[in-house]
N, C-alpha and C positions, 0 to 999 in steps of 0.2 A: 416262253421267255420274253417275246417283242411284247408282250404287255405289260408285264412288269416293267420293264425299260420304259414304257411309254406314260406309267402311272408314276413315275419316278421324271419322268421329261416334266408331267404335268406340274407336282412338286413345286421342282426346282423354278419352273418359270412363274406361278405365284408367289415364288418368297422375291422373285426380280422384278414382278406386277408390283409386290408389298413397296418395296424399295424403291422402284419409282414412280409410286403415287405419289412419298410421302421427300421427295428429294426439293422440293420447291421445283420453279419455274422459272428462275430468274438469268438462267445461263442459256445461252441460243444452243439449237438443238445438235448443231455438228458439233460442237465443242463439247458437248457432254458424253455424245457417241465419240470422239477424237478419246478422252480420259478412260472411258470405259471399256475400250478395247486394249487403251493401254492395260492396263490391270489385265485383260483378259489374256492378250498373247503371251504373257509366259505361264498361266494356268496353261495354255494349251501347248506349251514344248514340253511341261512338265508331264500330262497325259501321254504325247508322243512317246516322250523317251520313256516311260515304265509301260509302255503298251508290248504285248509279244508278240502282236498280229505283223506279219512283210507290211513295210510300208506301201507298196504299189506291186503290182505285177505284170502292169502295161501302163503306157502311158498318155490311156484313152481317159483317164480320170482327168488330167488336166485343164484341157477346153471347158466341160464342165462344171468341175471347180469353182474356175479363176471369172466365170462367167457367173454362176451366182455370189460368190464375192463381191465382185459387181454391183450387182440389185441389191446384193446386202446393205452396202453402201446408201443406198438410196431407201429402201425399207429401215435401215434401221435411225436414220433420220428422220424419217417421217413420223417413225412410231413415240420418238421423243415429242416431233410438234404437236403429234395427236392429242396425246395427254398435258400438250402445255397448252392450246388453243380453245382445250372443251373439258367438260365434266366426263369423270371415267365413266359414271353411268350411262353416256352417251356414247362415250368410245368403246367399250370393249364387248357390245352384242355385235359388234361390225365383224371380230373374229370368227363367230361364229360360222360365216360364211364360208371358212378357211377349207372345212372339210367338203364341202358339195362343189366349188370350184374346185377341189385337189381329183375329183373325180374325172371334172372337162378336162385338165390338163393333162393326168394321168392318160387319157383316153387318146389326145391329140398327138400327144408327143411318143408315151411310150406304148400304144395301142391295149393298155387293160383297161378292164373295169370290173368292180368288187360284185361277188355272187350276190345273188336276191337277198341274202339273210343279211348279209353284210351292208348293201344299202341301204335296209330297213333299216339295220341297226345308227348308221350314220343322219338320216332324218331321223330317228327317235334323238341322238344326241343333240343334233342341232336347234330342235327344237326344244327341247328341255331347257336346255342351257341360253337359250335365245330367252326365254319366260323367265326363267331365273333373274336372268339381266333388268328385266322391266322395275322401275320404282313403284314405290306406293302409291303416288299419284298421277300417273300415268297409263293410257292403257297399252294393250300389248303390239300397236301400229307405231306409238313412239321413235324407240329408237332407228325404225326404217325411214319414218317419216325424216330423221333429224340426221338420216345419213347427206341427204339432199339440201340442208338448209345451215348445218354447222360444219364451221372449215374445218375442226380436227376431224370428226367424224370423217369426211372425204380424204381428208391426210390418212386415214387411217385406213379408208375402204383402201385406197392405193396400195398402200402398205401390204395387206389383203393378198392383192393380188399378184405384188411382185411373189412374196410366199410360195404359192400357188404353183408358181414355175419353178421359184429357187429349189423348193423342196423335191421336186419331180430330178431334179438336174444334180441336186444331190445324190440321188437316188440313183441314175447312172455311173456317177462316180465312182458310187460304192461298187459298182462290178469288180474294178479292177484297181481300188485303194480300200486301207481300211478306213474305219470311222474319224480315228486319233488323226490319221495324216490327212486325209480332207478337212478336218475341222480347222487343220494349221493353217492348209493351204488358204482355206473360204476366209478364216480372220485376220492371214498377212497382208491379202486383197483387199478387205477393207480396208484395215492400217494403213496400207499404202496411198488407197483413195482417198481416204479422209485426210489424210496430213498434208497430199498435194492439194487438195482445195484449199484447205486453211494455212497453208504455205503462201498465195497471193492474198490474204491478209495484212492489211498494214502492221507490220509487225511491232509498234506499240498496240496497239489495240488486241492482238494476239497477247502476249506476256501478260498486259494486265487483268484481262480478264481469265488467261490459262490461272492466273494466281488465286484470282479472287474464287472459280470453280472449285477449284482444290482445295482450299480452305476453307469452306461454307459446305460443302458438299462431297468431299472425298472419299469418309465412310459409306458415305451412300452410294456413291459411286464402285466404291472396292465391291458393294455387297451385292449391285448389280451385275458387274463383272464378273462372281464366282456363281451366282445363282445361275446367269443364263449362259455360262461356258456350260457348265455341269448341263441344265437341261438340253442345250445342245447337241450335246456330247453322248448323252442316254436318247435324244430322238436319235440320231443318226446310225448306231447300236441298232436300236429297232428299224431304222427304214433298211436295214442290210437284210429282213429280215422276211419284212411283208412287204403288200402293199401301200403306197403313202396313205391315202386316204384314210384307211384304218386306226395308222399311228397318229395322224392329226386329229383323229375323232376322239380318240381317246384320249390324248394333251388337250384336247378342250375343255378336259375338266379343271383345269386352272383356272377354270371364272367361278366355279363353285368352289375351289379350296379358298381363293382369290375373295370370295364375298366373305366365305367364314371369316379368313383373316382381318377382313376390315371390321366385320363385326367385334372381335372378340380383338380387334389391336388398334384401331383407328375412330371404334364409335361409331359407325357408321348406321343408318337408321334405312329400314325395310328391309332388312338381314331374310324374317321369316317370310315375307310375300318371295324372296325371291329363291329361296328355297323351296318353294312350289315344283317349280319346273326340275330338281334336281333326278325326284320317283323317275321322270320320265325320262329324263336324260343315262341315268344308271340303266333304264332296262334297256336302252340302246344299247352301253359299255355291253351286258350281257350278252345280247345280241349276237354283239361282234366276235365277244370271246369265247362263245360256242359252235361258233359256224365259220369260225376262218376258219 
């Protein structure tokens, strides 16, 4: 079942990849995460309340939570700058990283790590999906090269890394919440973060630009807000389930649904060089889903 959930995370988070390639750039990055959530938090009281799962059972999920909420905050602003500072082709092999860091942290914090098959299977994905990433005129040292040398790309390793933990500390949560009521609790955290930053905002300068976002960008915004509640919402499903690592190896295929969709919805050129790397990435997915 946690694969399906996790093939269904992947999904959702490239129709949210789609949406915010194509939202322009012209709104600064907390204001667009500020909108975005708004649309999001009542998608997620509405998952709470048709959810049958006890909302908590202790109230060790909290600390947790409210602490990657936190980093939310701070990842999910960065991952706006990322893609407003730099070319996706340069940002989003940076993700890739997500699953072999989920290992270190996995290991530091909550003392596991994924069986030999499972491993393998997490470098076959990462590396697939790493190749995939590469353009046509580029070779496959690229995008590491340009982690080092382009601001979003660093916006983005950051981004990375906050993940890395938040996902792990979701993952404690889940012992003693369900999925639906961590997801409330991790996006009332942001909400609340975000709206106190841009609360000391000169507040003409707020109004006018909240208007001008919402106008020029709103649909885009709604569609990021339902895509990546939804995939959220089916990763955390699955992290109740297994281990993280697993679940993020297998959400990494949002770079291969994610190049489809630019190909066949945005034009986007080196479609088939980067579908190279996809053979290998899938036999990793298999990998995983025969040996967890």
């Amino acid at each position: 079942m946690w694969f399906y959930l996790a093939l269904l995370s992947a999904f959702f988070n490239a129709l949210g990849n789609i949406a915010r390639r194509t939202h322009g750039s012209l709104a600064q990055p907390a204001e667009l995460t500020w909108w975005t959530l708004l649309f999001s938090l009542p998608l997620t009281i509405g998952l709470l309340l048709i959810s049958k799962e006890p909302y908590y059972t202790s109230m060790d999920f909290l600390l947790p939570s409210v602490v990657a909420g936190v980093m939310g905050c701070f990842s999910a602003v960065l991952q706006f700058k990322a893609y407003k500072l730099s070319d996706a082709s340069v940002v989003s092999p940076i993700t890739n990283l997500l699953p072999v860091l989920l290992v270190a942290t996995s290991f530091l914090i909550l003392g596991t790590l994924p069986n030999l098959p499972g491993l393998i299977g997490i470098l076959f994905v990462v590396a697939g999906v790493y190749y995939s990433s590469v353009s046509g005129k580029h070779d496959l040292l690229h995008p590491l090269q340009q982690m080092f040398k382009a601001p979003g790309a660093r916006a983005m390793l950051l981004t990375v890394l906050l993940w890395s933990v938040s996902s792990v500390l979701e993952k404690i949560a889940l012992g003693s919440a369900s999925p639906a009521f961590v997801l409330f609790i991790v996006v009332t955290t942001m909400f609340t973060g975000i709206s106190a930053y841009l609360l000391f905002q000169p507040q003409r300068h707020r109004v006018k630009h909240g208007e001008k976002v919402l106008r020029k960008w709103g649909w885009h915004i709604a569609a990021i807000a339902v895509f990546v509640t939804l995939s959220v919402m089916f990763q955390l499903q699955a992290l109740n389930l297994v281990d993280p690592s697993y679940v993020i190896s297998v959400k990494r295929l949002d770079v291969l649904i994610t190049v489809l969709f630019s190909g066949l919805f945005l034009h986007e050129r080196h479609i088939m060089k980067r579908f190279k790397g996809s053979a290998i990435a899938l036999i990793g997915v298999v990998i995983i889903y025969l040996f967890e």
